[in-house]
C-alpha positions in Angstrom: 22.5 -1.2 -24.9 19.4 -0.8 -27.0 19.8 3.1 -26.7 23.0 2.9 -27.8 21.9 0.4 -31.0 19.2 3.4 -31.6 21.3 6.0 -31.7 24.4 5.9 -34.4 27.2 7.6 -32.6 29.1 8.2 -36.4 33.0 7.2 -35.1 34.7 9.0 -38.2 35.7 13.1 -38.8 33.5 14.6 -41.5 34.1 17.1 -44.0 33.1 20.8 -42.5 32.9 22.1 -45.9 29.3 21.2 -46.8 26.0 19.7 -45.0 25.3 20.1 -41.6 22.7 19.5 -38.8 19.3 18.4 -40.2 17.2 21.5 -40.2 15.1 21.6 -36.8 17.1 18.8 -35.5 16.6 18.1 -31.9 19.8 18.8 -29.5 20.3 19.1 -25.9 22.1 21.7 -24.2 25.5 20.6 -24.8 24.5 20.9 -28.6 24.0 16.7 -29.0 21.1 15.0 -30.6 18.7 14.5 -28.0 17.9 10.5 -28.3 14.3 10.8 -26.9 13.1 13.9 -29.0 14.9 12.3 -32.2 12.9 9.0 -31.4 9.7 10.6 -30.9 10.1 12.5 -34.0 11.1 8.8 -36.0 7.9 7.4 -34.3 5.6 9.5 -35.8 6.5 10.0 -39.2 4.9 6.5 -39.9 2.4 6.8 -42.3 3.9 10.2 -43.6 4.1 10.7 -47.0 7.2 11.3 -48.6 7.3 15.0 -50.9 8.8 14.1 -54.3 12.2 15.9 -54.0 14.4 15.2 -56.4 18.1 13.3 -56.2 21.2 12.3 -58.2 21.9 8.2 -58.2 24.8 7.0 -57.8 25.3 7.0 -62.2 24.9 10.5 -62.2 21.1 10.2 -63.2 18.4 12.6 -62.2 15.9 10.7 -60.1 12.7 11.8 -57.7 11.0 10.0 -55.4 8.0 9.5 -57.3 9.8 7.7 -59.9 10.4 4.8 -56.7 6.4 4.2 -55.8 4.8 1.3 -57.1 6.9 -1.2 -54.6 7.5 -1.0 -51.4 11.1 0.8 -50.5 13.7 0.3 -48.0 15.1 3.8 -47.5 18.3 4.1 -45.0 20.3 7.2 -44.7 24.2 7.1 -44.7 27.0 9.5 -44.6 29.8 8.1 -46.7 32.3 9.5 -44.2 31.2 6.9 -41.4 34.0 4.1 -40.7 31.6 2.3 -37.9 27.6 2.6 -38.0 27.0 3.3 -41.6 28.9 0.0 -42.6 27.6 -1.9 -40.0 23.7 -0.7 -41.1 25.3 -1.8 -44.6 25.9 -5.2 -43.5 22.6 -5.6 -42.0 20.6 -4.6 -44.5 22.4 -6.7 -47.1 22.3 -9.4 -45.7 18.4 -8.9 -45.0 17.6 -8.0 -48.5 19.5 -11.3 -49.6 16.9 -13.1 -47.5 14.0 -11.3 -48.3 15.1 -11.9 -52.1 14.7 -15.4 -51.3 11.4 -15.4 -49.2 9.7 -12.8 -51.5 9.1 -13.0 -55.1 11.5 -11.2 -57.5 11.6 -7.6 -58.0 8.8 -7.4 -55.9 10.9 -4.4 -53.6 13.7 -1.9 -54.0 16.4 -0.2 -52.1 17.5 3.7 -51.8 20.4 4.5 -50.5 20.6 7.7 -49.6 23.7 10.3 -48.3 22.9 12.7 -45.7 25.9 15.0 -46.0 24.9 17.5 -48.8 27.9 18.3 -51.0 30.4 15.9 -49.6 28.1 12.4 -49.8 28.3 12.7 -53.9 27.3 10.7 -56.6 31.0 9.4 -57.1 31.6 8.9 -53.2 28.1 7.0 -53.0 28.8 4.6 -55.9 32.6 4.0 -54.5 30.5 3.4 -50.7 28.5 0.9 -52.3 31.1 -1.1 -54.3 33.7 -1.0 -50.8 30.3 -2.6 -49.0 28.9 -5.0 -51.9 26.0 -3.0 -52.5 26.4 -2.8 -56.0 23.7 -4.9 -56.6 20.6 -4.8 -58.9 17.7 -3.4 -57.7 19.7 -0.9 -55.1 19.9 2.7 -55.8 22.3 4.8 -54.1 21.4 8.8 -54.4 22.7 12.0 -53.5 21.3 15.4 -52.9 20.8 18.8 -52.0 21.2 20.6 -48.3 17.2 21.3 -49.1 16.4 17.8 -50.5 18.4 16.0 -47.9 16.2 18.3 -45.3 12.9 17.5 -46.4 13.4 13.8 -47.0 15.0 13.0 -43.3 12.1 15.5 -42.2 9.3 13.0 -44.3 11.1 10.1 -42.7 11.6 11.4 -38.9 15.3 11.1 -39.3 17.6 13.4 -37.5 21.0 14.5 -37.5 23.7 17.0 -35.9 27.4 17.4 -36.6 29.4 16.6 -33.7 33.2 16.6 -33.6 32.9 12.4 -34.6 31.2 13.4 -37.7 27.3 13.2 -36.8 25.4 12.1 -34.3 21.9 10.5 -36.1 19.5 7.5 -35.7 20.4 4.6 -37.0 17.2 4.1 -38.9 16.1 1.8 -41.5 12.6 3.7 -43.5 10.5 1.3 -45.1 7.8 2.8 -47.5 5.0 1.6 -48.7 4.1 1.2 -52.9 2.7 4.9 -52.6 5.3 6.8 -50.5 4.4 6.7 -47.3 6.3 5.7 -44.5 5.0 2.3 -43.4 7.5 1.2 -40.8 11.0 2.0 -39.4 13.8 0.1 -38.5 16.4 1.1 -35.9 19.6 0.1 -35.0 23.0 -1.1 -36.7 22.7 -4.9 -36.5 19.6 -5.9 -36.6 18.2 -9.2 -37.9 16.5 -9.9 -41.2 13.2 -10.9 -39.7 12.7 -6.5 -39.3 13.3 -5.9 -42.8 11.7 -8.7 -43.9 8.4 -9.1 -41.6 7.0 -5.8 -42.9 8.0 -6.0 -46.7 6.1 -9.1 -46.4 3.1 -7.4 -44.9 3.1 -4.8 -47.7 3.9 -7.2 -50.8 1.4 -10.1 -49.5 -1.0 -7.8 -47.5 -2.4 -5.0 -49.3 -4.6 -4.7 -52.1 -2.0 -2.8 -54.5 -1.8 -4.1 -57.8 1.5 -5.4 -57.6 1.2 -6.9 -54.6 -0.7 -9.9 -55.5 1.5 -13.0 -55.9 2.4 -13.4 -59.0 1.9 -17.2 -59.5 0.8 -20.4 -57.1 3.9 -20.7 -56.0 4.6 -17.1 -55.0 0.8 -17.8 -53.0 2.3 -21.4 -51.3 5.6 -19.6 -50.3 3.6 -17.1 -48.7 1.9 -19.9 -46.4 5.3 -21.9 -45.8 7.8 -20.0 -45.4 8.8 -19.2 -41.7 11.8 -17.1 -39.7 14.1 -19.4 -38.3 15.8 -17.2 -35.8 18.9 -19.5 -34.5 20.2 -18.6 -38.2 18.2 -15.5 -38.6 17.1 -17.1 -42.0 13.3 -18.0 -43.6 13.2 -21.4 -44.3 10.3 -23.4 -46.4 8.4 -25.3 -43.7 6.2 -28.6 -44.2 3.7 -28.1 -41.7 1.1 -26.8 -43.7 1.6 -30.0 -45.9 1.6 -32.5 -42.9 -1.9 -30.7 -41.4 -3.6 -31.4 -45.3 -2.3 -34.6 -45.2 -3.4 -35.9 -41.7 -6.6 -33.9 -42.4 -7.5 -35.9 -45.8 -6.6 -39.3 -43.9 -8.6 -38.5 -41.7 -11.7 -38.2 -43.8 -10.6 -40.5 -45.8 -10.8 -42.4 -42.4 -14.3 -41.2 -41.9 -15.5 -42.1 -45.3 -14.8 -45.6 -45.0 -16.4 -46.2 -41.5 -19.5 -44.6 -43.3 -19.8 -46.4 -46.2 -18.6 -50.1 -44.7 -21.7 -49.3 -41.9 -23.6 -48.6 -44.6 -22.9 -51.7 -46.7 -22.7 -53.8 -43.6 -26.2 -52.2 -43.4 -27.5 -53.0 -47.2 -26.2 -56.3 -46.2 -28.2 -57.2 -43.3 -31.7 -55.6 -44.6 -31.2 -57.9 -48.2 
């Protein structure tokens, strides 16, 4: 079951008119994507960096990847063609980024969409992809791109590809980069919970000593402490622990400091 989460098995017929495998893709000898090959390969691109290739967003704007560093990115690749995995990674990552929007501080992340099928996953078929899911959202990107930028990104990223007579055969993987463009952690599957989007975003906005990355205010600092996963409703929710632990712990010096000073008193007392 897990293999088959790992490994998107793309249910719809792609255009053969443009893109293709994912150059140096790994295949077996029936000319699939070989699952533990692909996997290795997605393993050890963490901590890759990612070469600034340059994309069209889903306006028709111009945009590289260096223009995304400064916060951490959640990068999944999609073919627009795809009637089963693609919208089911959709689904999952929107409904993680809605939680991580309330569990992080504001605009403290961003999301790239990106289309693996070069010439077919346009500009106009990635904003209409995003608008049928209810991506079109602030903060979310969607981008298209050449055969050659397509190539090196899903290289950068470990992802890999092959055309198979469903449309493609590929990893279903989530890429999350850090604020400089490296690959910090990857996500697979099509459903997965919130807690694996949102458990490393967390480590790389709280965690590391970017600029950006400090919390903004007190609040940010205290949500930060409090806020746990609750997963029976795969959800963060603002826990009062922390504030039950201060408060037994001042009652209990508070407790201290009045059998101190009444002995003390008692003491005074006895000695006058």
């Amino acid at each position: 079951m897990r293999r088959r989460r790992t490994l998107a098995l793309a249910a719809a017929c792609a255009s053969l008119l443009a893109g293709g495998d994912a150059a140096g893709a790994p295949t077996d000898g029936n000319g699939r994507l070989d699952e533990r090959v692909a996997m290795s390969i997605s393993t050890a691109a963490v901590g890759q960096a990612l070469a600034d290739n340059a994309f069209i967003d889903h306006h028709g704007r111009p945009v590289t990847l260096a223009e995304l560093r400064g916060k951490p990115l959640i990068l999944p690749l999609i073919y627009t063609g795809c009637y089963h995995t693609c919208p089911l990674i959709a689904q999952s990552l929107l409904h993680a980024v809605a939680v991580a929007r309330q569990t992080l501080p504001r605009d403290s992340f961003q999301v790239a969409v990106v289309g693996f099928e070069a010439g077919v996953d346009t500009p106009e078929r990635m904003h209409a992809f995003a608008k049928s899911q209810g991506l079109d959202q602030p903060g979310w990107t969607f981008l298209s791109g050449s055969a050659a930028a397509i190539d090196a990104l899903a290289h950068d990223v470990g992802f890999s590809f092959v055309r198979s007579p469903r449309g493609f055969d590929h990893v279903a993987q989530t890429t999350i980069v850090d604020a400089q463009g490296r690959v910090y952690w990857q996500v697979y599957g099509s459903d997965f919970k919130s807690s694996a989007v949102v458990e490393p975003l967390k480590q790389l906005v709280y965690g590391r000593p970017a600029r950006f990355t400090e919390p903004s205010s007190w609040w940010d600092r205290l949500r930060l402490l409090c806020t746990v996963y609750d997963p029976t409703q795969d959800r963060y929710r603002f826990s009062y622990a922390i504030f039950v632990g201060i408060l037994a712990g001042l009652l209990s010096l508070a407790g201290t400091a009045w059998f101190l000073v009444r002995n003390w008193l008692r003491l005074r007392a006895q000695q006058a």
